[in-house]
C-alpha positions, -999 to 999 in steps of 0.1 A, spaced: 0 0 0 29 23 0 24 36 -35 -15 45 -25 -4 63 5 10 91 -25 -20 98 -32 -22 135 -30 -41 146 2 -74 165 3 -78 195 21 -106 195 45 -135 218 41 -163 208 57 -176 242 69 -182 251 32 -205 241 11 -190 214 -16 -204 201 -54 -209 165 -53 -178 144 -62 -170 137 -99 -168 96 -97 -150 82 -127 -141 48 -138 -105 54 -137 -94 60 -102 -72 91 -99 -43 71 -82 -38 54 -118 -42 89 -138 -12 98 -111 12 71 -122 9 81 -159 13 111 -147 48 109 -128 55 74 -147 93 78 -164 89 50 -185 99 54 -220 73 37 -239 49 71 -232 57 102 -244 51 138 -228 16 143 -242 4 114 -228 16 127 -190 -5 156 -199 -33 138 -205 -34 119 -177 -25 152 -157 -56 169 -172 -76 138 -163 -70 145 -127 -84 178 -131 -113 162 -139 -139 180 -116 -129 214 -118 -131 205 -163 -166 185 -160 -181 215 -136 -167 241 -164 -184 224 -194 -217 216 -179 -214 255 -169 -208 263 -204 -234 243 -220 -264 258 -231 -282 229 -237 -276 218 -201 -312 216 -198 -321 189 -227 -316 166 -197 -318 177 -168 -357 169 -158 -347 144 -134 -321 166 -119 -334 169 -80 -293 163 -72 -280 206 -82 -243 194 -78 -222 174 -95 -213 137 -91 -189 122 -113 -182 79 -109 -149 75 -128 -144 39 -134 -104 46 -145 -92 51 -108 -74 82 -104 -38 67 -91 -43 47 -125 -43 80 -147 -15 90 -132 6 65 -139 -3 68 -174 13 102 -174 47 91 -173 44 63 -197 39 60 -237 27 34 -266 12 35 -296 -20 12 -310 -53 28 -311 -79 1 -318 -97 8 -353 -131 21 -352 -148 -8 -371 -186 -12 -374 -200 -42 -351 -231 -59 -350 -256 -50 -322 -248 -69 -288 -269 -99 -283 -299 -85 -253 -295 -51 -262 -333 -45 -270 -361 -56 -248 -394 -64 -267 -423 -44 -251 -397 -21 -237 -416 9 -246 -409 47 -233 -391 32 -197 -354 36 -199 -351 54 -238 -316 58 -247 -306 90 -259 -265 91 -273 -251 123 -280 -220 134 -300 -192 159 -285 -175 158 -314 -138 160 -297 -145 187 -277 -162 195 -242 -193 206 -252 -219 189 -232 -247 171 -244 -230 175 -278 -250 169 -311 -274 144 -310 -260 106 -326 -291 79 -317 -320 82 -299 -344 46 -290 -355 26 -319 -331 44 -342 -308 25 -370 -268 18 -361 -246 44 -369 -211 45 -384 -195 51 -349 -185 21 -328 -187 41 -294 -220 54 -302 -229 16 -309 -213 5 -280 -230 29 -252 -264 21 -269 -261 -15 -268 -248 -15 -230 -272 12 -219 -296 -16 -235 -285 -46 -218 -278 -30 -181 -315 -14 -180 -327 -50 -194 -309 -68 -162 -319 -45 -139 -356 -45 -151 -355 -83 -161 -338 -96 -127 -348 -73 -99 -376 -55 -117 -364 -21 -116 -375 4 -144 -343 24 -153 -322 36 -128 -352 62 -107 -375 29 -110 -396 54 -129 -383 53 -163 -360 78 -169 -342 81 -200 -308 72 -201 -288 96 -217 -243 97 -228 -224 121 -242 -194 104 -265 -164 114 -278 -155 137 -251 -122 156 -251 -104 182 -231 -89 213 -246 -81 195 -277 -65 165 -258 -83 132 -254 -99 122 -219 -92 93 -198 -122 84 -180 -159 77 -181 -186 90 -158 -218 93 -144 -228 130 -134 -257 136 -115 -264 177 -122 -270 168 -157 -281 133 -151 -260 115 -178 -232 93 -184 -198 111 -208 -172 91 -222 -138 101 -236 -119 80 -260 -87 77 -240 -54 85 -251 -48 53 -276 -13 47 -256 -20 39 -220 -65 34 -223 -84 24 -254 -121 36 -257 -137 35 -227 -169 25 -247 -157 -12 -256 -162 -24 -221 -199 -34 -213 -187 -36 -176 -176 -2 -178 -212 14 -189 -226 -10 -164 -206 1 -138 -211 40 -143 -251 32 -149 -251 17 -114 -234 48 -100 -273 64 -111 -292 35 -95 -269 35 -60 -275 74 -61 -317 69 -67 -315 42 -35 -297 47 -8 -276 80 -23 -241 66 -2 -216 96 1 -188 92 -19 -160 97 8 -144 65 32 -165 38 33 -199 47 23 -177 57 -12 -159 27 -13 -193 9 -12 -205 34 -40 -176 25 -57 -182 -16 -47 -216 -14 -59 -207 -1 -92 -183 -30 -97 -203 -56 -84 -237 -49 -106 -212 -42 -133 -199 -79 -131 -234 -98 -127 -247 -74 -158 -222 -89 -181 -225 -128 -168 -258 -119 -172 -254 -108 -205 -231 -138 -214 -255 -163 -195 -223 -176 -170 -225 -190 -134 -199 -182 -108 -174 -207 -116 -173 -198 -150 -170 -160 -148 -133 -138 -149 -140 -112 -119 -119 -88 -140 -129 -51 -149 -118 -32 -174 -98 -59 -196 -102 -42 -230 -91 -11 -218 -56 -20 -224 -35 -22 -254 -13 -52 -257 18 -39 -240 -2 -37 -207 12 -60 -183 -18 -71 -163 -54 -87 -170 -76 -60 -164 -80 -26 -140 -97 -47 -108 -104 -82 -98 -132 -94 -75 -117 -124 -70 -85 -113 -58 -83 -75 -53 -43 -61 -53 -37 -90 -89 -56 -70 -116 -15 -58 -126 13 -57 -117 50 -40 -118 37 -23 -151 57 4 -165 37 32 -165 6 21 -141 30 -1 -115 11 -24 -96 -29 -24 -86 -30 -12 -48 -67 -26 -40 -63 -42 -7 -92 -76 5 -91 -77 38 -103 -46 58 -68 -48 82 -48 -37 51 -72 -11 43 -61 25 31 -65 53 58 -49 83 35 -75 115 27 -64 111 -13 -96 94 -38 -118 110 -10 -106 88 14 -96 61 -5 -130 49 -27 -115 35 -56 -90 17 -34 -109 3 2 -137 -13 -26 -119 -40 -32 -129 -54 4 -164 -55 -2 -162 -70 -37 -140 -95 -27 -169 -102 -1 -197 -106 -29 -173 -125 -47 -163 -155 -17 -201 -157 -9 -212 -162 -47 -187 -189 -52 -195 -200 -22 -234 -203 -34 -229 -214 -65 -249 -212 -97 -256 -172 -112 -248 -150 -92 -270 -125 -91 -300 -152 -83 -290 -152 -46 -260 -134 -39 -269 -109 -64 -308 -103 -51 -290 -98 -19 -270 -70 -23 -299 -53 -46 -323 -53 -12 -295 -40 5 -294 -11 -20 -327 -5 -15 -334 -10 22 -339 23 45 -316 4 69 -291 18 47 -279 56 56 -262 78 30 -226 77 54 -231 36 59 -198 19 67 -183 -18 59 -198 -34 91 -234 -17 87 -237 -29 48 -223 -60 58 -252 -69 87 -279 -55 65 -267 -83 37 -263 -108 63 -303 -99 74 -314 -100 42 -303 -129 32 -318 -145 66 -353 -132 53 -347 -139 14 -335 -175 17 -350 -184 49 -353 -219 35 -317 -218 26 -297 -208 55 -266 -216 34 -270 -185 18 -269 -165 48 -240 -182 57 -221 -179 29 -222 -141 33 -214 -139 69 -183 -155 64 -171 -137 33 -175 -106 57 -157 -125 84 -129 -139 59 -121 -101 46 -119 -88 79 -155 -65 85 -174 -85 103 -163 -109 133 -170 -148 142 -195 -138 164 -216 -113 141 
C-alpha cells in the first residue's frame, strides 16, 4: 500500500458548502502514475493527458457551466451538484502520465450486442446518445435516440447497446425500471475531449443526469466504450444514487464505488449467460493495449492481482481484507481503493453459493441497496449486517446463503465470528 499512500491529500473543508464528487471509472491514483510514470514507452503528451484527467472535476463543472443545452436533460435533476463515478481510478491515470505506446484500436462497425433490446420495452429507460464531437461541449450533437438505425460510430454503438443490456438486467432480474425505477431516460455524451487533448475516464454525473465518455489516449486506455462492464458500472453509480444515495468519501464511497463494480460484473454474466465458476471477476480488460502488463484494472476475486509492476501504471494497490485497508484523505478517502474489500466479499459468498450469481447473492446486495436500513454515510460493518439480514429473510429456507455471506464478511476482515 505504499504507493497509495502518494496519493495526493485532500484538504478539508467541511464548513463550506462542496459540489458533489465527480466519480469516474478510472481512479485518480492510476491517472497519477501516468502522470509521474518515467517510463519510456509514453511520451510527454500522454503525462499531460493523464494530468488533465485529474483535473477532472474542476473540467466537468466548467463544461456543464458552459453548456447551453444543459437543460435537454436535466428533468430528473433533483441532485444541483455534481457527481462524477470515474471507473479509470485516479492513481491509475496518473501512472499513465509518465508512460507511452502506440496502437489505437480501429473504429470498425459491429453488430448489435446480443440482449440489447427488450421487446415491449416501450418509453421506460429510452436511450438518448449524444455526440461531443472531440470537444467538451456537453450534451454535444445528438448521434441515436431509441429505436433508431446503427450508426457508423462504434462508441456510439457500443453505449447504446450497454445502456440496452444494463436497463434490461436490472428490469428483467430485480424488476427495476431504469435507474429512478420510474423510467427515466438514459442519456451519454461520446467522444468527449479536453482542450483538444483526449480524456481518460468515463462518468456518471448527477447535475445533468447523464453518463460522458472520452476516448482515451490510444497509448496507456483504449475507448472507454468497448467495455460493457464499464457502462454498467457508471449506470449503477445512477441507481446506487436513486436508493440509498451513499456519500462518496471513506466507506460509504468505497461501497458506492463496490456497488458499481459488483452490478457491473453480474450485468455482463448476465449478458453472457455464465454462473460463478465460469465468470473472470476482471474489470476493465479491453481497456488495455497489448503492452499492458496485467489482466484487467480490478479483480473481484483477488483485489491487489488485476497488474502488476507495469511500467507506466506499476502495480494495482486494492487491498481484501479490511486490516490492510487504506486510511490516507487522497480518492476522497480512498473509494477506488478500500472497494476491493467488499467486492471481494460478494465475490467468496457467490462462489460460495454457487450457480448465477445475481439469483442469490446478487438479489441480496440489490435489497441491501434498496433498504432504508441503509444511511447515505453507511460503513463496511453496517452494509455487511444488513446483507447478512437480508439474506436470513430472502433464503429463509436456505440458510446456506446467509451463511455464505457472513463468512465472506468474516474472511475479509469487516465483520467478526460472532456477528
Amino acid at each position: 500500500m505504499a504507493e497509495v499512500n502518494k496519493l495526493p491529500q485532500e484538504q478539508s473543508t467541511s464548513s463550506e458548502r462542496q459540489p458533489r464528487p465527480i466519480c469516474g471509472f478510472i481512479p485518480p491514483h492510476v491517472l497519477k502514475h501516468i502522470a509521474e510514470s518515467t517510463a519510456d514507452i509514453i511520451d510527454d503528451e500522454t503525462r499531460n493527458v493523464a494530468r488533465a484527467t485529474l483535473d477532472l472535476k474542476a473540467k466537468v463543472h466548467a463544461a456543464i457551466a458552459a453548456s447551453p443545452q444543459r437543460t435537454i436533460v436535466s428533468s430528473h435533476a433533483r441532485i444541483a451538484q455534481l457527481e462524477r463515478s470515474g471507473f479509470i481510478p485516479p492513481q491509475v491515470i496518473d501512472n499513465v502520465a509518465h508512460a507511452k505506446k502506440a496502437g489505437i484500436v480501429a473504429g470498425q462497425e459491429q453488430e448489435p450486442l446480443a440482449g440489447a433490446a427488450l421487446p415491449g420495452q416501450g418509453q421506460d429507460g429510452k436511450r438518448v446518445i449524444y455526440d461531443c464531437k472531440q470537444t467538451s461541449n456537453l450534451p454535444g450533437t445528438l448521434a441515436r435516440a431509441e429505436g433508431q438505425s446503427r450508426t457508423q460510430d462504434r462508441p456510439i454503438n457500443n453505449v447504446y447497446d450497454g445502456f440496452g443490456i444494463t436497463r434490461n438486467f436490472y428490469k428483467t432480474i430485480f424488476g427495476r425500471n431504469s435507474l429512478d425505477d420510474k423510467g427515466m431516460q438514459l442519456v451519454a455524451s461520446t467522444h468527449f475531449r479536453d482542450n483538444g487533448r483526449p480524456f481518460n475516464n468515463a462518468f456518471w454525473s448527477s447535475e445533468i443526469q447523464q453518463m460522458v465518455f472520452g476516448d482515451g489516449d490510444g497509448v496507456v486506455f483504449d475507448y472507454l466504450t468497448d467495455s460493457l462492464d464499464v457502462i454498467a458500472h457508471e449506470l449503477t453509480h445512477g441507481v446506487v444514487e436513486y436508493t440509498c444515495n451513499l456519500a462518496y468519501q471513506d466507506e460509504s464511497g468505497a461501497l458506492n464505488e463496490s456497488c458499481a463494480d459488483v452490478f457491473a460484473c453480474m450485468v455482463e454474466q448476465w449478458h453472457q449467460g455464465v454462473k460463478v465458476d465460469d465468470a473472470d471477476w476482471i474489470l476493465g480488460q479491453t481497456l488495455f493495449p497489448v503492452a499492458f502488463r496485467g489482466r484487467a484494472l480490478r479483480s473481484l476475486e483477488d483485489p491487489g492481482s488485476a497488474y502488476k509492476n507495469d511500467p507506466v501504471l506499476q502495480s494495482d494497490d486494492q487491498p481484501k481484507y479490511y486490516a490492510n485497508r487504506y486510511t490516507g484523505t487522497g480518492d476522497n478517502g480512498g473509494v477506488h481503493i478500500n472497494s476491493g474489500i467488499p467486492n471481494h466479499a460478494f465475490y467468496l459468498a457467490s462462489t460460495a453459493v454457487g450457480g448465477y450469481s445475481w439469483e442469490k447473492v446478487g438479489k441480496v446486495w440489490y435489497e441491501t441497496l434498496t433498504s432504508p436500513k441503509i444511511p447515505k454515510t453507511c460503513d463496511f460493518k453496517t452494509w455487511a449486517g444488513v446483507t447478512v439480514e437480508k439474506a436470513g429473510e430472502l433464503f429463509a429456507d436456505e440458510p446456506a446463503v446467509k451463511t455464505a455471506i457472513q463468512k465472506a464478511w468474516v474472511t475479509v476482515g469487516v465483520l467478526d465470528s460472532s456477528s
